[in-house]
BALOBA-1460 file (C-alpha; in Angstrom, 3 decimals):
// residues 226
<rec num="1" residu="x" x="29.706" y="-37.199" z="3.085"/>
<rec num="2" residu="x" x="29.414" y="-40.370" z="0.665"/>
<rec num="3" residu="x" x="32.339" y="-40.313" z="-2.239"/>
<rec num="4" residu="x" x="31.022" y="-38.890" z="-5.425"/>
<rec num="5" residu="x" x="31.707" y="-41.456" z="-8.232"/>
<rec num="6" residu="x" x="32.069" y="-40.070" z="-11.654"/>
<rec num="7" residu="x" x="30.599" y="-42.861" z="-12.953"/>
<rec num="8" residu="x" x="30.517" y="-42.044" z="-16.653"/>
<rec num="9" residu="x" x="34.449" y="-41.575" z="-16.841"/>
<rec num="10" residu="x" x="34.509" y="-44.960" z="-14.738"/>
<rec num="11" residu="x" x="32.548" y="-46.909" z="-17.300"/>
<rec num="12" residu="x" x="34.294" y="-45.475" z="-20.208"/>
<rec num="13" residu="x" x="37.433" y="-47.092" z="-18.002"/>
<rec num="14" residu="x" x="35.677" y="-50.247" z="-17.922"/>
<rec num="15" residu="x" x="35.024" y="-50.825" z="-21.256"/>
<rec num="16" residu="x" x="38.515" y="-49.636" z="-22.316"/>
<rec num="17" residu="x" x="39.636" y="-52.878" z="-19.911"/>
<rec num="18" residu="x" x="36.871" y="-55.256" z="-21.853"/>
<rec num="19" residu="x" x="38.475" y="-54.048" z="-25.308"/>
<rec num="20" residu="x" x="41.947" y="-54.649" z="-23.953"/>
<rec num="21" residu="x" x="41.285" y="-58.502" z="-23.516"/>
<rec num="22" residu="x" x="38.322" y="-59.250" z="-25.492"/>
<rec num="23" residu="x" x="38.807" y="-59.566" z="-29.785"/>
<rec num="24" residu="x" x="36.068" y="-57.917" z="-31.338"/>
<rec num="25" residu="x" x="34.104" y="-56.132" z="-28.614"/>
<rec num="26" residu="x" x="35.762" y="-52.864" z="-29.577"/>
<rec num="27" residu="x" x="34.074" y="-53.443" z="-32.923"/>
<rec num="28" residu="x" x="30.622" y="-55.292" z="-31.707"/>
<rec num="29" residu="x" x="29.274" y="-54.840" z="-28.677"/>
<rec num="30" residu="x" x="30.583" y="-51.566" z="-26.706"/>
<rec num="31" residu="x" x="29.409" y="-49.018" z="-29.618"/>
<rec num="32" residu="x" x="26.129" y="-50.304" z="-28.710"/>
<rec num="33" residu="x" x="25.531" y="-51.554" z="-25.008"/>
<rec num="34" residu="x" x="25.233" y="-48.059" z="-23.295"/>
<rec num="35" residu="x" x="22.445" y="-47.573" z="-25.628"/>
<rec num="36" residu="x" x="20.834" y="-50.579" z="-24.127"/>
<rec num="37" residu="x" x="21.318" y="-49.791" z="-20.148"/>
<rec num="38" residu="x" x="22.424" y="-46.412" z="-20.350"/>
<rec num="39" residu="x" x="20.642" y="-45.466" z="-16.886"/>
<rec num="40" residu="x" x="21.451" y="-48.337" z="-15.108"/>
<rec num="41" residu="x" x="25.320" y="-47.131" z="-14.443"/>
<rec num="42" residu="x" x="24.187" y="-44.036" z="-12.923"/>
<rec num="43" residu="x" x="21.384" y="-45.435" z="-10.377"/>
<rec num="44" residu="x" x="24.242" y="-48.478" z="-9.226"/>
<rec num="45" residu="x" x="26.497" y="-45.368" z="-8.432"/>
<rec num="46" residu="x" x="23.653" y="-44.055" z="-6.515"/>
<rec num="47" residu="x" x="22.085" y="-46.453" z="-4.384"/>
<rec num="48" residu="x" x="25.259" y="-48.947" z="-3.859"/>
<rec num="49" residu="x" x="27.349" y="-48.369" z="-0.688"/>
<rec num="50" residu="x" x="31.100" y="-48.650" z="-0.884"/>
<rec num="51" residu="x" x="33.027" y="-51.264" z="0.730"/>
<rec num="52" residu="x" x="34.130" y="-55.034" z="1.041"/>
<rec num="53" residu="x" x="31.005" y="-55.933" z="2.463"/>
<rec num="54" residu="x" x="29.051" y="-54.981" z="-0.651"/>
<rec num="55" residu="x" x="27.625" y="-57.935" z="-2.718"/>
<rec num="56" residu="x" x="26.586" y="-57.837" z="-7.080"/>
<rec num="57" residu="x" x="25.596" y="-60.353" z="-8.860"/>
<rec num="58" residu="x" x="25.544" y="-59.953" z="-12.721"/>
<rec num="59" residu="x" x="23.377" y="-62.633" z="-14.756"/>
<rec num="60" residu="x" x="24.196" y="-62.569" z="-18.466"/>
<rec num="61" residu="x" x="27.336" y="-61.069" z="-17.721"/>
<rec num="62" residu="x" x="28.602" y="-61.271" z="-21.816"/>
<rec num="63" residu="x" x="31.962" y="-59.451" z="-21.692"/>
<rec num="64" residu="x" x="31.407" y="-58.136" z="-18.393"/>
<rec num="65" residu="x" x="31.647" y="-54.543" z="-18.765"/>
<rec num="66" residu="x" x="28.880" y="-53.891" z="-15.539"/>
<rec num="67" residu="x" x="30.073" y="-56.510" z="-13.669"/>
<rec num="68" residu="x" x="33.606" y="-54.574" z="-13.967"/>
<rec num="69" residu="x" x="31.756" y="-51.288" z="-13.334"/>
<rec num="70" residu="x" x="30.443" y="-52.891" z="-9.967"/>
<rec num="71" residu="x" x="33.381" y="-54.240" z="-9.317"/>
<rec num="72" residu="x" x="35.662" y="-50.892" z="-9.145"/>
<rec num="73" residu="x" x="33.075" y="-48.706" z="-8.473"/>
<rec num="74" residu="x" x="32.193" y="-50.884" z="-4.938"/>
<rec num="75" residu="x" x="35.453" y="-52.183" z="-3.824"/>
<rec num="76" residu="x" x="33.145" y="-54.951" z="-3.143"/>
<rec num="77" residu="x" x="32.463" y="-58.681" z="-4.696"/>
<rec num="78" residu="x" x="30.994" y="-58.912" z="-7.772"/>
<rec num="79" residu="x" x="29.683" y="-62.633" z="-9.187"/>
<rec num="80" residu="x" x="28.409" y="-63.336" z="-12.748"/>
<rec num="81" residu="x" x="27.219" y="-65.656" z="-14.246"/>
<rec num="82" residu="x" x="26.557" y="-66.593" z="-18.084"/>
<rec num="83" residu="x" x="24.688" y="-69.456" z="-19.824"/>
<rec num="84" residu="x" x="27.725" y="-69.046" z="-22.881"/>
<rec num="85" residu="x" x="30.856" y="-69.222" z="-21.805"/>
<rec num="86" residu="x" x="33.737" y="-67.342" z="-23.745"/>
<rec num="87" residu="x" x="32.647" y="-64.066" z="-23.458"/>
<rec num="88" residu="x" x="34.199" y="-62.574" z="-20.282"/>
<rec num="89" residu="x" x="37.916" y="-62.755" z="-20.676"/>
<rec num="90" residu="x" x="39.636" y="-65.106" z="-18.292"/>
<rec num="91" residu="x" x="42.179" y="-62.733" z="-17.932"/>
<rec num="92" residu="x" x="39.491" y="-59.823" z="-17.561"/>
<rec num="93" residu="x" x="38.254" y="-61.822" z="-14.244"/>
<rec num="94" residu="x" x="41.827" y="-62.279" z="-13.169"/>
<rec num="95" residu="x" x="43.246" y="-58.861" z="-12.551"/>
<rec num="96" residu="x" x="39.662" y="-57.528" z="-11.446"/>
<rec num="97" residu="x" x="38.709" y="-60.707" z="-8.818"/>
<rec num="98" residu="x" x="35.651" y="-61.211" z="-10.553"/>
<rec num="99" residu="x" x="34.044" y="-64.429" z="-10.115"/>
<rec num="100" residu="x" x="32.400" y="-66.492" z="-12.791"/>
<rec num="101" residu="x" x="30.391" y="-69.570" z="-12.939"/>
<rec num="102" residu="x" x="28.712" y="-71.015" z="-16.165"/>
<rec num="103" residu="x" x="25.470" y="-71.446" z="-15.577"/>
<rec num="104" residu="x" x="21.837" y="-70.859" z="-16.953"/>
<rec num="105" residu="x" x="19.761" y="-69.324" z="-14.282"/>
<rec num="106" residu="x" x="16.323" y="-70.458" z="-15.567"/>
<rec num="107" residu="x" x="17.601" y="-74.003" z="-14.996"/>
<rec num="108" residu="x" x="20.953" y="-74.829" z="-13.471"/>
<rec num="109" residu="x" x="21.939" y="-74.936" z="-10.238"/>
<rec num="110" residu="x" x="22.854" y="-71.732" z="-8.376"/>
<rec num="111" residu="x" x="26.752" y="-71.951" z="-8.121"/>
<rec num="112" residu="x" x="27.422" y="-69.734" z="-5.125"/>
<rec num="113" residu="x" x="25.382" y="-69.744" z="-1.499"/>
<rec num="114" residu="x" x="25.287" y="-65.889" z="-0.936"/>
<rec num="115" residu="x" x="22.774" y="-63.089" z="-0.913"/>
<rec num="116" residu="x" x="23.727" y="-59.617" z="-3.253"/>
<rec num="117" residu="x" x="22.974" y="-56.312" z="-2.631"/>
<rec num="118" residu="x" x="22.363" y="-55.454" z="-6.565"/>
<rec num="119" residu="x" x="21.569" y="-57.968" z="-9.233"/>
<rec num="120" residu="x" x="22.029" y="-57.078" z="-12.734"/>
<rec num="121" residu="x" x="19.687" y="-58.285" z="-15.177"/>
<rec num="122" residu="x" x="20.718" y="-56.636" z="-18.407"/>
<rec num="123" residu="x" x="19.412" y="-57.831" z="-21.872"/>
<rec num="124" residu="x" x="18.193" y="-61.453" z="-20.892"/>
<rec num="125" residu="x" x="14.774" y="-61.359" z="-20.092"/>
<rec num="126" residu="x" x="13.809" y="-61.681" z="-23.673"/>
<rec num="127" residu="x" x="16.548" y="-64.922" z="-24.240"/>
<rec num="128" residu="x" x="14.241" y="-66.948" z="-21.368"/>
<rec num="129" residu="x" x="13.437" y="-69.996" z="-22.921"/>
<rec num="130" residu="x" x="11.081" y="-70.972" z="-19.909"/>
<rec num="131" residu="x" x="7.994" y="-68.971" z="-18.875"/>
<rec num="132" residu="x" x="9.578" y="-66.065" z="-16.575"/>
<rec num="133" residu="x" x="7.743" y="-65.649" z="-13.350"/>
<rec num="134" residu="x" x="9.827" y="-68.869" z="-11.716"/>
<rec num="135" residu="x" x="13.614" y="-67.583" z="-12.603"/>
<rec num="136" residu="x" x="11.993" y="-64.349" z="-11.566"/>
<rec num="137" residu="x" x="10.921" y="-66.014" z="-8.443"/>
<rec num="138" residu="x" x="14.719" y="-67.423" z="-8.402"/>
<rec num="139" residu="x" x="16.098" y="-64.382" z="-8.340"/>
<rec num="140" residu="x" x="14.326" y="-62.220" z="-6.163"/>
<rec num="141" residu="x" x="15.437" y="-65.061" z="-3.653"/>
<rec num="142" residu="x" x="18.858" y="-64.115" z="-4.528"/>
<rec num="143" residu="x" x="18.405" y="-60.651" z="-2.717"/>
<rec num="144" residu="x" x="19.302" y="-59.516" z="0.173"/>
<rec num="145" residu="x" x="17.327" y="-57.460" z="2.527"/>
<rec num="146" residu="x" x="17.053" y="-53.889" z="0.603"/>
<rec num="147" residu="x" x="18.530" y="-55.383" z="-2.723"/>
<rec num="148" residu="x" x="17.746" y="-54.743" z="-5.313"/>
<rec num="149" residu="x" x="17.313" y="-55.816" z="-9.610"/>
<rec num="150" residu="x" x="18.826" y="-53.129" z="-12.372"/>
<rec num="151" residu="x" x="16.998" y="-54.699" z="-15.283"/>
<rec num="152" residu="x" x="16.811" y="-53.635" z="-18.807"/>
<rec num="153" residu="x" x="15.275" y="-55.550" z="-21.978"/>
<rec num="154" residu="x" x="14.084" y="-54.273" z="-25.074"/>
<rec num="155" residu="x" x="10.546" y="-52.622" z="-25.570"/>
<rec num="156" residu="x" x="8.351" y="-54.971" z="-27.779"/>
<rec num="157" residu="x" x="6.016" y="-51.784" z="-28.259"/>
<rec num="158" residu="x" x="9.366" y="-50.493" z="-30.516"/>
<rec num="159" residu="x" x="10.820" y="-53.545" z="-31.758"/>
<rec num="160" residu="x" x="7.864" y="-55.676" z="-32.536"/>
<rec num="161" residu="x" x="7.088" y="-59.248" z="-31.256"/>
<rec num="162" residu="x" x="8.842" y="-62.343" z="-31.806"/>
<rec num="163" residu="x" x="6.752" y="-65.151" z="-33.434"/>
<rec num="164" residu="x" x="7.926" y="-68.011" z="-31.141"/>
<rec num="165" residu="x" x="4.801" y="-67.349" z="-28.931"/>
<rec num="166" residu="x" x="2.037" y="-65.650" z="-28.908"/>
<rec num="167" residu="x" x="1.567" y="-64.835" z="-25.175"/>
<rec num="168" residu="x" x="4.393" y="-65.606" z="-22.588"/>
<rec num="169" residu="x" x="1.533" y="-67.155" z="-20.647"/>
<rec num="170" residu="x" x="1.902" y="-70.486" z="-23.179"/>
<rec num="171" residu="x" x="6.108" y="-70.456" z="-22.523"/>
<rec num="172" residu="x" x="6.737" y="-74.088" z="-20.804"/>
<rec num="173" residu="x" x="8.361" y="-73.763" z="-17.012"/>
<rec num="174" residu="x" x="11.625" y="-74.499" z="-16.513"/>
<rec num="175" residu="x" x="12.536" y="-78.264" z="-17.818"/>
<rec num="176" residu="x" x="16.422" y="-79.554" z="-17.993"/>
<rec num="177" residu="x" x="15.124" y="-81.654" z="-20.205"/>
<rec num="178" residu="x" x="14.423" y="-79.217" z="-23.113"/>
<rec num="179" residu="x" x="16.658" y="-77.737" z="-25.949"/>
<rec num="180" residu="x" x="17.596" y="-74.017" z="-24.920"/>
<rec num="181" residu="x" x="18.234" y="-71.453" z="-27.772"/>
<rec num="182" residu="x" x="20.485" y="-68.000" z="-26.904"/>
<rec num="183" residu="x" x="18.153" y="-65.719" z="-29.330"/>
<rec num="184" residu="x" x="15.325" y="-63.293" z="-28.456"/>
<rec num="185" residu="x" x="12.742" y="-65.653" z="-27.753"/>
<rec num="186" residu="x" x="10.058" y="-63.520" z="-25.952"/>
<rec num="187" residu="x" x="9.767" y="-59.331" z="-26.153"/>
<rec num="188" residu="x" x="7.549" y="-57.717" z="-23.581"/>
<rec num="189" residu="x" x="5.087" y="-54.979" z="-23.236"/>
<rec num="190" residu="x" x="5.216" y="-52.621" z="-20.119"/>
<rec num="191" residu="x" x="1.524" y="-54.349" z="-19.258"/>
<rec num="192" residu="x" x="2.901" y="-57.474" z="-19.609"/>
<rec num="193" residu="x" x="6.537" y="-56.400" z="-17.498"/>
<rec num="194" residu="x" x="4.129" y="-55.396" z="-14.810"/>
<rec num="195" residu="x" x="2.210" y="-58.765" z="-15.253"/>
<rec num="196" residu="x" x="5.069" y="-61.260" z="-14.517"/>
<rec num="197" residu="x" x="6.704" y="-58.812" z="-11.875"/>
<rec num="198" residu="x" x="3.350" y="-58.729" z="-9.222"/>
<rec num="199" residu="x" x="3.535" y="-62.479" z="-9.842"/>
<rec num="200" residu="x" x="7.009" y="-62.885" z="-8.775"/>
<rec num="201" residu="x" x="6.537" y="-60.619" z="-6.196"/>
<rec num="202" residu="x" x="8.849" y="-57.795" z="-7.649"/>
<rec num="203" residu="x" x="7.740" y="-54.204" z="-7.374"/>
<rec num="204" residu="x" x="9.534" y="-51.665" z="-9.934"/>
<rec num="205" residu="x" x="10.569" y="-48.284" z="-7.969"/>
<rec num="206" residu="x" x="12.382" y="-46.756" z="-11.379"/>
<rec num="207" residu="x" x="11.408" y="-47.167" z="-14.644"/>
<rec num="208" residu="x" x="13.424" y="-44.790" z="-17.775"/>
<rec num="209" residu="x" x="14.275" y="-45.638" z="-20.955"/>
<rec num="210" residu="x" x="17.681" y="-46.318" z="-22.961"/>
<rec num="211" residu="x" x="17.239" y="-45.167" z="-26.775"/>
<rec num="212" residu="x" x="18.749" y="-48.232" z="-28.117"/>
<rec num="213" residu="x" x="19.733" y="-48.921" z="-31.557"/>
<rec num="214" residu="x" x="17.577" y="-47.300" z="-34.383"/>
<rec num="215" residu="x" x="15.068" y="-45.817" z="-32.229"/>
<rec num="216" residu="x" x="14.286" y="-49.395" z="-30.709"/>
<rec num="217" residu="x" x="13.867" y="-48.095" z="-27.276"/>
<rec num="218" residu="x" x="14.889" y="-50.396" z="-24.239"/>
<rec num="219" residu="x" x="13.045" y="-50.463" z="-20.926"/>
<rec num="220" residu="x" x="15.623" y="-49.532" z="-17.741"/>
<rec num="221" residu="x" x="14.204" y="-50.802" z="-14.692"/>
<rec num="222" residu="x" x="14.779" y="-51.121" z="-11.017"/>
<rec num="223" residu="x" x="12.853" y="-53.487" z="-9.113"/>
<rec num="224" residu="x" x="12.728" y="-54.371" z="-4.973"/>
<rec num="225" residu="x" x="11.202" y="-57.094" z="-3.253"/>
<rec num="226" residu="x" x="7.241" y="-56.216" z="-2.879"/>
């Protein structure tokens, strides 16, 4: 019978590790990100094996509080990466063996040569810069057979629309060459989530949502390989 991972007292674990290292998350960030993913920890518990063999990357990581959730809850290897560096503790990735890379997935290039069972995807579709379907493209590439993407992003229908663009469909493709801003730069719909997904060839097979801050509701999404 598969272990039974109690994965709420594990993430509370987690983020007592993040606060430990990291000045100010305590304060910030962790009174507020389960409200952003909050069924993401549950369906990683679920559909991840256990084991060395078991592959996550997480892009965005920030302070790394589901990249340490991975981590422990797997026993396997968990990657992240993060276009701002300074937010996951050095010493955080130390005593857990996570491994970090700066780098901005809609444009840099891809630090490690490895396939993951889960990638995480939390809170940065909205901070694309570029037009989404090609880092979508990216990382569906970054799957292995049967992996999956645990993405959440806010739900434009709740918060509103940013007023850098009126349609993703004018967003420029991914150019080195251009200025990148870390801000909400696009919001989606769940027409438009289904839009860029078919095009990157990304089927969603669970779709909840996370109450978020202020009755902002969050979209909580798990998408395979169509």
């Amino acid at each position: 019978m598969p272990e039974v991972i109690n994965y709420a007292q594990l993430l509370v674990h987690c983020q007592e590790q993040v606060a430990l290292r990291t000045p100010g998350y305590a304060r910030t960030y962790r009174p507020e990100e389960l409200y952003y993913w909050t069924h993401l920890p549950f369906w990683l518990a679920r559909d991840l094996p256990r084991g060395p063999q078991v592959r996550v990357l997480d892009i965005g990581c920030a302070y790394g509080t589901l990249a340490l959730y991975s981590r422990l809850m797997t026993g396997g290897q968990t990657n992240c990466v993060d276009m701002v560096e300074g937010g996951l503790a050095p010493d955080l990735a130390r005593t857990f063996g996570l491994h970090f890379a700066p780098c901005n997935i809609e444009r840099d290039p891809f630090p490690w040569d490895i396939r993951f069972d889960a990638i995480l995807l939390t809170e940065v579709l909205e901070h694309f810069n570029f037009h989404p379907v090609p880092t979508l493209k990216r990382i569906r590439a970054l799957m292995a057979d049967g992996g999956r993407l645990y993405l959440s992003t806010p739900d434009a229908g709740r918060w509103g629309r940013e007023r850098r663009y009126a349609t993703y469909r004018v967003m420029p493709a991914p150019n080195p060459a251009l200025p990148v801003t870390d801000a909400h730069i696009y919001l989606y719909d769940w027409l438009e989530l289904q839009e860029i997904f078919a095009e990157a060839e990304l089927r969603p097979v669970e779709l909840d949502f996370a109450p978020g801050c202020n009755a902002r509701r969050h979209f909580n999404i798990v998408l395979a390989a169509a």
